[in-house]
Backbone as CSV, one residue per row, in Angstrom:
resi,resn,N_x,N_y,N_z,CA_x,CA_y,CA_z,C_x,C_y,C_z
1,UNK,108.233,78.721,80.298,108.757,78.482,81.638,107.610,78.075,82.567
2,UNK,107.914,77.149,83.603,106.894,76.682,84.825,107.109,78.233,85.784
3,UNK,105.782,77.715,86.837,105.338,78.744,87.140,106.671,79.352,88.469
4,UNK,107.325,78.071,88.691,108.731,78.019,89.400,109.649,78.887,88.773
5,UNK,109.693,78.484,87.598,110.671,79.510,86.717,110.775,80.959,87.202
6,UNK,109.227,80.969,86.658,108.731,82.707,86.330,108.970,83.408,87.789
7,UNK,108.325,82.825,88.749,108.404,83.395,90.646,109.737,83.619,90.391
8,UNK,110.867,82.974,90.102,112.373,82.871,90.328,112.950,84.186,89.715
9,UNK,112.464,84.270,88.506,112.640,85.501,87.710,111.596,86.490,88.294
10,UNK,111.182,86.987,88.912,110.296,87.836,89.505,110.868,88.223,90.552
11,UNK,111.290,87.554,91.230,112.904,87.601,92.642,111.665,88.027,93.781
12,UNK,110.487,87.480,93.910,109.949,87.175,95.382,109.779,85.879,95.855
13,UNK,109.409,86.449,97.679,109.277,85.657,98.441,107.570,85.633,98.428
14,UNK,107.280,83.937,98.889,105.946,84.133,99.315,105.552,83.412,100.690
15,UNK,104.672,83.765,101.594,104.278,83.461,102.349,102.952,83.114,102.840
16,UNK,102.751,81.665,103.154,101.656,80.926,102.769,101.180,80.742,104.881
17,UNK,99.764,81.287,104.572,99.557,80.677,105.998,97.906,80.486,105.619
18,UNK,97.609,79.073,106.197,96.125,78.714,105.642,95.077,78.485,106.831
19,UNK,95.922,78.914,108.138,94.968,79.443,109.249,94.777,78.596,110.187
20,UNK,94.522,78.707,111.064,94.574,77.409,112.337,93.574,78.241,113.091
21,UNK,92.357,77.649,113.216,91.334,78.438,114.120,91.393,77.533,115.757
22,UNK,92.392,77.667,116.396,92.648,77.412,117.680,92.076,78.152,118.798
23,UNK,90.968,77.975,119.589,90.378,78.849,120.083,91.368,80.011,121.321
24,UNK,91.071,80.835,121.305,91.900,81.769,122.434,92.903,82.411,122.030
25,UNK,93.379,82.030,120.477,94.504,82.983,119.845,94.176,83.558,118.780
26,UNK,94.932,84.605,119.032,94.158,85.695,117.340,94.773,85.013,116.164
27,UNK,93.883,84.818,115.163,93.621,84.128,114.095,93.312,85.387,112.515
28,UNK,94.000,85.091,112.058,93.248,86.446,110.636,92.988,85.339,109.374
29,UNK,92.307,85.387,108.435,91.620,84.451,107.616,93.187,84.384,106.838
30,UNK,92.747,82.707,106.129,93.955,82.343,105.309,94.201,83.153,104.110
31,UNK,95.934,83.098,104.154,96.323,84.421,103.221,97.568,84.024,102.283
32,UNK,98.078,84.431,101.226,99.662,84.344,100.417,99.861,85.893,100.202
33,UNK,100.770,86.530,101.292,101.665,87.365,100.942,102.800,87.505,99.976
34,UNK,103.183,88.146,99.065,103.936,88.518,98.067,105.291,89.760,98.626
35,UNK,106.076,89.280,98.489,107.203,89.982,99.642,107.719,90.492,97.911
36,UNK,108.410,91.635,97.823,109.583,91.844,96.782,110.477,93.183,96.949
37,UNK,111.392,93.580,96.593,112.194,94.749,96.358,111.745,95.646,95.109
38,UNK,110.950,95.548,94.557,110.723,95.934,93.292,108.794,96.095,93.304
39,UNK,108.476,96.651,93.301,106.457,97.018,93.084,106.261,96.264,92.039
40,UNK,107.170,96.480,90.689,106.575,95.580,89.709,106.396,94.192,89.681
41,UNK,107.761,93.418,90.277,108.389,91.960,90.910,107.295,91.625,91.394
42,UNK,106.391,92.713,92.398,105.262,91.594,92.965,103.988,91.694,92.554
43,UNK,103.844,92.825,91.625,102.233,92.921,90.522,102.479,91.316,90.407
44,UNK,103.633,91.491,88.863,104.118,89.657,88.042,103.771,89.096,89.257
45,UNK,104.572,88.679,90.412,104.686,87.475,91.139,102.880,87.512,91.633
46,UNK,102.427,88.311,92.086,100.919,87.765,92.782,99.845,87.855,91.225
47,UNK,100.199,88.382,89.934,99.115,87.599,88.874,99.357,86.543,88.661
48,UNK,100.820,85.714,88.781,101.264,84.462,88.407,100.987,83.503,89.690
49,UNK,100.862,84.130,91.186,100.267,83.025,91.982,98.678,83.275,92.057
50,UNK,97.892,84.250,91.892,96.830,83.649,91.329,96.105,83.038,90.583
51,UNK,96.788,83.250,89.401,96.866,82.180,87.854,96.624,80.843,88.475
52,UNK,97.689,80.729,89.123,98.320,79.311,89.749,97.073,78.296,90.581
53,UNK,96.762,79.615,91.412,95.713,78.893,92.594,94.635,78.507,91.508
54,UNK,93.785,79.800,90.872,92.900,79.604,89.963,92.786,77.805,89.238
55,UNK,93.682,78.102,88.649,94.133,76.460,87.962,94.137,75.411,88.472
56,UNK,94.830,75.332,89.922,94.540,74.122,90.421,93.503,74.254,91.202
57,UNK,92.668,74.975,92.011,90.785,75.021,91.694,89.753,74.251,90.670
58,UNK,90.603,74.734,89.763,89.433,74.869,88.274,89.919,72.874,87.966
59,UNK,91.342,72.418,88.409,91.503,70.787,87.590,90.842,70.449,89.012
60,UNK,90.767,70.636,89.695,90.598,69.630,91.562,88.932,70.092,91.471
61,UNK,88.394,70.670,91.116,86.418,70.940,90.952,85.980,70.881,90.352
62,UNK,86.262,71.001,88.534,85.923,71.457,87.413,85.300,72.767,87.515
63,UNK,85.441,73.683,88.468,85.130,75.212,88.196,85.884,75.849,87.667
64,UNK,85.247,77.285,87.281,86.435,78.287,86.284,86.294,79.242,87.436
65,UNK,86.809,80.405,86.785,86.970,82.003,87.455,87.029,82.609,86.223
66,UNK,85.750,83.739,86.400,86.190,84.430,85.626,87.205,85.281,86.593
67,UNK,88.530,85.417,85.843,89.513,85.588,86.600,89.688,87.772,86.192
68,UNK,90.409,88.438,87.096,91.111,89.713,87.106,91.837,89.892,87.591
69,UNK,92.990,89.426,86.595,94.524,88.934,87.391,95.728,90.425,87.137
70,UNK,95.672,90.570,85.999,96.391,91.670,85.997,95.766,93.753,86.564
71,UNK,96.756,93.668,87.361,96.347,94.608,88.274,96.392,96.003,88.055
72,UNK,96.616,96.378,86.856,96.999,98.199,86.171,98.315,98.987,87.301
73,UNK,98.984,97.611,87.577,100.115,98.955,88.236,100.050,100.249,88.560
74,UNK,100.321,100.636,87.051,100.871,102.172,86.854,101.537,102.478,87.529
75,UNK,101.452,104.115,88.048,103.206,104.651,88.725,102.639,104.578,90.183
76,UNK,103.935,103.673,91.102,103.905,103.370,92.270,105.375,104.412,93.183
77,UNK,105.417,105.390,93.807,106.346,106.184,94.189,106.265,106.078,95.525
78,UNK,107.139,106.514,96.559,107.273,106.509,97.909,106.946,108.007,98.272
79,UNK,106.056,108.525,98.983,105.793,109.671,99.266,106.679,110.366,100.584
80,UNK,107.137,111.327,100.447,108.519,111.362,101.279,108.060,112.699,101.956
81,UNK,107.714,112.888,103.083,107.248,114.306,103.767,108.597,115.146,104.350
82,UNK,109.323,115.964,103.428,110.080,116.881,103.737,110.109,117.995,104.577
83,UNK,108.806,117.676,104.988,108.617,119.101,105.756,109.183,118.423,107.915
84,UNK,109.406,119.637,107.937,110.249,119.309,109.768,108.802,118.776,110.638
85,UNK,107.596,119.213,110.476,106.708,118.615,111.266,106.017,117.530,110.450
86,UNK,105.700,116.408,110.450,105.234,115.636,109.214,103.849,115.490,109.975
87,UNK,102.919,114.957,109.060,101.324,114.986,109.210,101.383,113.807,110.179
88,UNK,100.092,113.635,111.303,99.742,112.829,111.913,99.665,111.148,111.077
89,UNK,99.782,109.958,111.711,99.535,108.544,110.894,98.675,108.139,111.276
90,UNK,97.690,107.879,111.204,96.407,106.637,111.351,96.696,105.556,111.319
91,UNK,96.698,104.817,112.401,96.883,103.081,111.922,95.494,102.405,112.264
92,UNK,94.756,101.911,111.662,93.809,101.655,111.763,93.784,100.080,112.014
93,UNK,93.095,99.496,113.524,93.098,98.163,113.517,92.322,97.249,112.660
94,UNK,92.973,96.097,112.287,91.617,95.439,111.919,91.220,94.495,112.225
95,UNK,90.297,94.332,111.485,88.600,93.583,112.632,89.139,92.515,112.841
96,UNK,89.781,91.478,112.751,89.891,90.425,113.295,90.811,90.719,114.409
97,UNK,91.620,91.692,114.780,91.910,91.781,115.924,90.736,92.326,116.894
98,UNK,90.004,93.219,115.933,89.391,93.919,117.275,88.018,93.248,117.819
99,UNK,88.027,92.263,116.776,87.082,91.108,117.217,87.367,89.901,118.724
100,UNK,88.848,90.137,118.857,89.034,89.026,119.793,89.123,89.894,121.266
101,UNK,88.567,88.738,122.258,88.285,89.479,123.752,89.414,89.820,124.707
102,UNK,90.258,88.654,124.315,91.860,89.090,125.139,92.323,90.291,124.621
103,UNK,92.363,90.684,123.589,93.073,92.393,122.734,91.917,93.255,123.247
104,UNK,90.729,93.209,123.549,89.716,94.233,123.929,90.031,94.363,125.618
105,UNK,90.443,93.152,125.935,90.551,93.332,127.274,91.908,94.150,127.770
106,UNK,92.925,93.966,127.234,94.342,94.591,126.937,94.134,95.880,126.886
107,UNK,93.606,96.163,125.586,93.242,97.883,125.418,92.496,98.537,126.915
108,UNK,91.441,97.781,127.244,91.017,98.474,128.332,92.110,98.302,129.862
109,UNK,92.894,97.727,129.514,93.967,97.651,130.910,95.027,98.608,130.689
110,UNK,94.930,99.312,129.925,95.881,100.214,129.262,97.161,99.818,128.000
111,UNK,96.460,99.132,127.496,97.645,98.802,126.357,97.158,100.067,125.299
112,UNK,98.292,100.969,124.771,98.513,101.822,124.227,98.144,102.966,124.858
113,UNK,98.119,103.512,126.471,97.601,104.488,127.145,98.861,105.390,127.564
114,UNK,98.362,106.110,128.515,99.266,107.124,128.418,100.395,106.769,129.321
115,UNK,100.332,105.338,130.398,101.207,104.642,131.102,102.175,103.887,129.968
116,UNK,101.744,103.193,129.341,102.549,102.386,128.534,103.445,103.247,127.817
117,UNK,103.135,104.833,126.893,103.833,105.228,126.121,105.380,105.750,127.230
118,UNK,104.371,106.270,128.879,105.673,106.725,129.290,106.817,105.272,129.767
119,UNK,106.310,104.261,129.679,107.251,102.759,130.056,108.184,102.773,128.632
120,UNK,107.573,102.947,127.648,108.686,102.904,126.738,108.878,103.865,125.992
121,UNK,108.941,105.016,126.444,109.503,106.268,126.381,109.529,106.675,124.708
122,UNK,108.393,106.823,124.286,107.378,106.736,123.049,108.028,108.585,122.351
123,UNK,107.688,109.572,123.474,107.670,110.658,123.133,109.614,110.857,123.149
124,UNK,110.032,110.621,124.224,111.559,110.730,124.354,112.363,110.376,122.860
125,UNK,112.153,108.985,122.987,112.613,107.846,121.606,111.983,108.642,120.301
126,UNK,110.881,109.127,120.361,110.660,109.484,118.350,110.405,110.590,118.466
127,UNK,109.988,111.234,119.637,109.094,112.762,119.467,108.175,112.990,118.580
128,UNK,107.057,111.645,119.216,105.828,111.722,119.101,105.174,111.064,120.143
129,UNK,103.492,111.408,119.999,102.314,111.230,121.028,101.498,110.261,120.367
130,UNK,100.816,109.417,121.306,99.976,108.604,120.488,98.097,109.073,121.276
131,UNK,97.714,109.094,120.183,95.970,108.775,120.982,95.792,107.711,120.309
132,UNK,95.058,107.080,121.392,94.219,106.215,121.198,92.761,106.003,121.323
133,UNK,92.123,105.375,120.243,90.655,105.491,120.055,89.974,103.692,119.667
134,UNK,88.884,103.716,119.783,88.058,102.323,119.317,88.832,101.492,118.320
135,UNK,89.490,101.933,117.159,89.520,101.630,116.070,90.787,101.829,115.258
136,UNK,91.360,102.258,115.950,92.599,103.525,115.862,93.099,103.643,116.300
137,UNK,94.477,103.902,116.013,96.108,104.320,116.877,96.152,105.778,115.975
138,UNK,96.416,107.339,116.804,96.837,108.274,115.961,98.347,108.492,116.666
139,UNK,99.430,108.437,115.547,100.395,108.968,116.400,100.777,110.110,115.574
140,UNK,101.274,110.913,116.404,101.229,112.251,116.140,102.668,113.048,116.307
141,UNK,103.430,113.797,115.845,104.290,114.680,116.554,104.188,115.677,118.063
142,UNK,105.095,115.359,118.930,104.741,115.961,119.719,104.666,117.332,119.903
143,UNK,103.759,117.725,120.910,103.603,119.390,120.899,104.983,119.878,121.503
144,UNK,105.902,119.484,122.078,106.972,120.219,122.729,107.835,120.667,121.615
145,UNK,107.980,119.478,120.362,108.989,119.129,119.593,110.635,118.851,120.296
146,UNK,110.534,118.870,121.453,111.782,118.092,122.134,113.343,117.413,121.483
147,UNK,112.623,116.896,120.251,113.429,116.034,119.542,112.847,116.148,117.949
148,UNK,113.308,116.438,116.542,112.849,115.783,115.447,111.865,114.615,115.537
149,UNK,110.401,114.693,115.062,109.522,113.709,115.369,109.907,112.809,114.233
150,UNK,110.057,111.015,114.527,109.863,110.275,113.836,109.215,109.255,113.678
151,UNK,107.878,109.787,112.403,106.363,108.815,112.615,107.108,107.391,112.321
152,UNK,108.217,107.073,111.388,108.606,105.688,111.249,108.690,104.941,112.715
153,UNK,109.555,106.012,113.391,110.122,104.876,114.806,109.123,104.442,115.753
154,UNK,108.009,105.851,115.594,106.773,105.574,116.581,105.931,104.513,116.070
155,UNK,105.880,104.355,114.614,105.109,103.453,114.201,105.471,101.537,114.526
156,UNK,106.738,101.772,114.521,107.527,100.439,114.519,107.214,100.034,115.871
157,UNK,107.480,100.849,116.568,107.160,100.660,118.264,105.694,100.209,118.469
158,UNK,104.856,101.071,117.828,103.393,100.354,118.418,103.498,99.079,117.569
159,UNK,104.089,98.807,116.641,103.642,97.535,115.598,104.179,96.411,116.544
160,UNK,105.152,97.062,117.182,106.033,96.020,117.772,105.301,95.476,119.125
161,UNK,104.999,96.285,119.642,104.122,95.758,120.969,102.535,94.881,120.441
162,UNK,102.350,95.235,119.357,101.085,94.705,118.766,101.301,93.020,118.464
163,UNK,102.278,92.977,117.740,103.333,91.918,117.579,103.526,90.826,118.473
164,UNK,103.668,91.738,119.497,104.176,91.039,120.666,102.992,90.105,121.318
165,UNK,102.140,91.424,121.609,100.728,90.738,122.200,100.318,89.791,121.409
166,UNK,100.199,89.903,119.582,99.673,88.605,118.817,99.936,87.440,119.435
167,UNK,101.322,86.973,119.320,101.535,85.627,119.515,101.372,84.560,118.547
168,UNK,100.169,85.152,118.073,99.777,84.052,116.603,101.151,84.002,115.255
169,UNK,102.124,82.739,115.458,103.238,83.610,114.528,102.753,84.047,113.110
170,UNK,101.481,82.619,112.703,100.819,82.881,111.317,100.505,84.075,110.917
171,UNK,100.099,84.737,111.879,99.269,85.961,111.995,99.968,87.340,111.200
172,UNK,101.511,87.513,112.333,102.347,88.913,112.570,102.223,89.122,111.257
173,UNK,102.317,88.616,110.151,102.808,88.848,108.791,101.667,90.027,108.465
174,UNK,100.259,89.479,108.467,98.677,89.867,107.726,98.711,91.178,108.992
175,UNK,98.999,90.801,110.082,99.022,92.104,110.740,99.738,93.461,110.356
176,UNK,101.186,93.343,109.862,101.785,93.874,109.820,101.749,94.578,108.198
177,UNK,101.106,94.061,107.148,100.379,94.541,105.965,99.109,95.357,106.364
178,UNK,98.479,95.098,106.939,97.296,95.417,107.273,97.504,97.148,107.689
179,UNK,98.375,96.707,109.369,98.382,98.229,109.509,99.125,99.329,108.701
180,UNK,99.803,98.901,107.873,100.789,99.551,106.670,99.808,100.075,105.836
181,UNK,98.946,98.971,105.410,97.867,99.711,104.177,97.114,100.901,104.816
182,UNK,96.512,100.629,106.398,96.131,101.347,106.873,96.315,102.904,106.499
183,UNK,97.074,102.993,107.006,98.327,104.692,106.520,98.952,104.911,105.657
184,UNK,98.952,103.980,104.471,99.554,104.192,103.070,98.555,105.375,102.360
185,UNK,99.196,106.050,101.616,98.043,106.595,100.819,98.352,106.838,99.767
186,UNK,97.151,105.945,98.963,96.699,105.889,97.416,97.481,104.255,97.482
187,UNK,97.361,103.198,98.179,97.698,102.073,97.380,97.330,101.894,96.296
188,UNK,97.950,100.909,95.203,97.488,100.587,94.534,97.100,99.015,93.868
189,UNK,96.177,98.404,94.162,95.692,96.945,94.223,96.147,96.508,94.983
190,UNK,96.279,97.432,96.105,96.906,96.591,97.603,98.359,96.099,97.942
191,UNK,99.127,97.291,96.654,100.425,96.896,96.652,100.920,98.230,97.384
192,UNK,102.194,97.767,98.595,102.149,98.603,99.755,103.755,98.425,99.875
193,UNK,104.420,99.567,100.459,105.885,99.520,101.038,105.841,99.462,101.997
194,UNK,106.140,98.268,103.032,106.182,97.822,104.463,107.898,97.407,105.103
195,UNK,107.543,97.110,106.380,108.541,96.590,106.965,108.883,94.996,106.396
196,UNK,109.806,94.419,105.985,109.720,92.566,105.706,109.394,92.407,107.061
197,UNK,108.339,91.518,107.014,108.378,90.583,108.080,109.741,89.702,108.726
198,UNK,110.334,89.053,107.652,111.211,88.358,107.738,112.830,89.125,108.465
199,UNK,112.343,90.272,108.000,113.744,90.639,108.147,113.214,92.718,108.533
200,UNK,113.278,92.860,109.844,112.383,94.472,110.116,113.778,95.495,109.927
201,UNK,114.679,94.913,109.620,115.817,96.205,109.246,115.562,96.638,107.930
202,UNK,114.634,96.102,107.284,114.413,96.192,105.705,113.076,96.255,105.579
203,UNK,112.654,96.793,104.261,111.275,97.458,103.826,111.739,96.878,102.236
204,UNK,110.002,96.447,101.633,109.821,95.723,101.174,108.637,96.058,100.178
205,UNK,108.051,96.117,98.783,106.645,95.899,98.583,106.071,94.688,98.930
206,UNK,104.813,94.891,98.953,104.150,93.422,99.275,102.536,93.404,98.963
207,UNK,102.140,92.667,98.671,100.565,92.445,98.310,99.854,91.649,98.806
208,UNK,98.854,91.378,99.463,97.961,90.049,100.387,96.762,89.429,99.192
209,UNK,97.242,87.914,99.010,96.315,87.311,98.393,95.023,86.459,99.613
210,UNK,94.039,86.563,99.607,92.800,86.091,99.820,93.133,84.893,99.677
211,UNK,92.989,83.403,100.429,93.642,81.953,99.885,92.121,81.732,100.099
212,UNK,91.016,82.070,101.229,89.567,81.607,101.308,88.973,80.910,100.185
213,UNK,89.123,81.765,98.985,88.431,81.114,97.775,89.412,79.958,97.213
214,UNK,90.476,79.476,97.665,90.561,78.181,96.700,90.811,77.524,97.869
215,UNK,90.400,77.601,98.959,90.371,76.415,100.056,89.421,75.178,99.692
């Protein structure tokens, strides 16, 4: 079977963005996301689109790779915190946002402060608190407990205002993996259960391929 085939039988989506360095908008290096319903669907689907890239590299330069395509899976589970107070989330920014001066300037005007959470009613809506730090979003359960805390809804909310501020549409995707891996724990080869981009009523595995090297 072509490599069309095999993606088809693998049942993902992929998403190709190869970067537009336009000055004044946040930009994250060129990337192929691997969208699927299934962890295994997107091991197969991202060894078979790196295969892919590899190859047409290696006929368009005459270079090789020594290539490390298959990724050791193993057991991929959803970790489910049963308990009524669940542990604090870390979302950790990354550097290409916190590299740009309009998002540094934002943060210091109060984007994610203690004004903004009460504008969209952060603690009310999930019953949780957020701090904010350099590098870092912690959101937390609140101390009143007011309401059942829910780190999902609080999380969606900051992603969403993050989102918002991007603007870059290329971008939301690598953003929105990014801060997921952030607070995942124990990925494995960078294979992560996120929100779809495409579609935020639904959650998704997904994996970020590096496109830099076959540019």
């Amino acid at each position: 079977a072509n490599y069309k085939e095999r993606m088809h039988l693998a049942k993902c989506t992929l998403i190709v963005c190869r970067g537009n360095q336009n000055a004044g908008l946040l930009r994250c290096l060129p990337y192929v996301l691997v969208l699927g319903k299934k962890a295994d669907g997107v091991n197969h689907a991202a060894t078979l689109t790196k295969n892919a890239m590899q190859m047409d590299v290696s006929k368009s330069t005459g270079k090789s790779f020594t290539s490390n395509n298959d990724f050791q899976l193993g057991q991929i589970s959803r970790s489910r915190d049963l308990k009524f107070i669940p542990n604090p989330r870390k979302l950790t920014l990354p550097s290409w946002i916190l590299s740009d001066e309009a998002f540094l300037e934002q943060i210091k005007g109060g984007l994610f402060g203690g004004e903004w959470c009460k504008q969209v009613e952060l603690e009310k809506t999930s019953g949780c608190t957020l701090l904010r730090a350099q590098h870092y979003l912690l959101i937390r359960p609140s101390p009143s407990l007011v309401k059942k805390p829910d780190l999902n809804m609080a999380t969606s909310m900051v992603e969403d205002a993050l989102l918002q501020f991007l603007g870059a549409e290329e971008s939301r995707c690598m953003l929105l993996y990014h801060l997921t891996k952030s607070y995942t724990q124990h990925p494995i080869d960078g294979i992560i259960e996120m929100r779809n981009p495409l579609n935020s009523a639904e959650r998704v595995w997904a994996v970020a391929l590096d496109l830099a090297p076959y540019e």
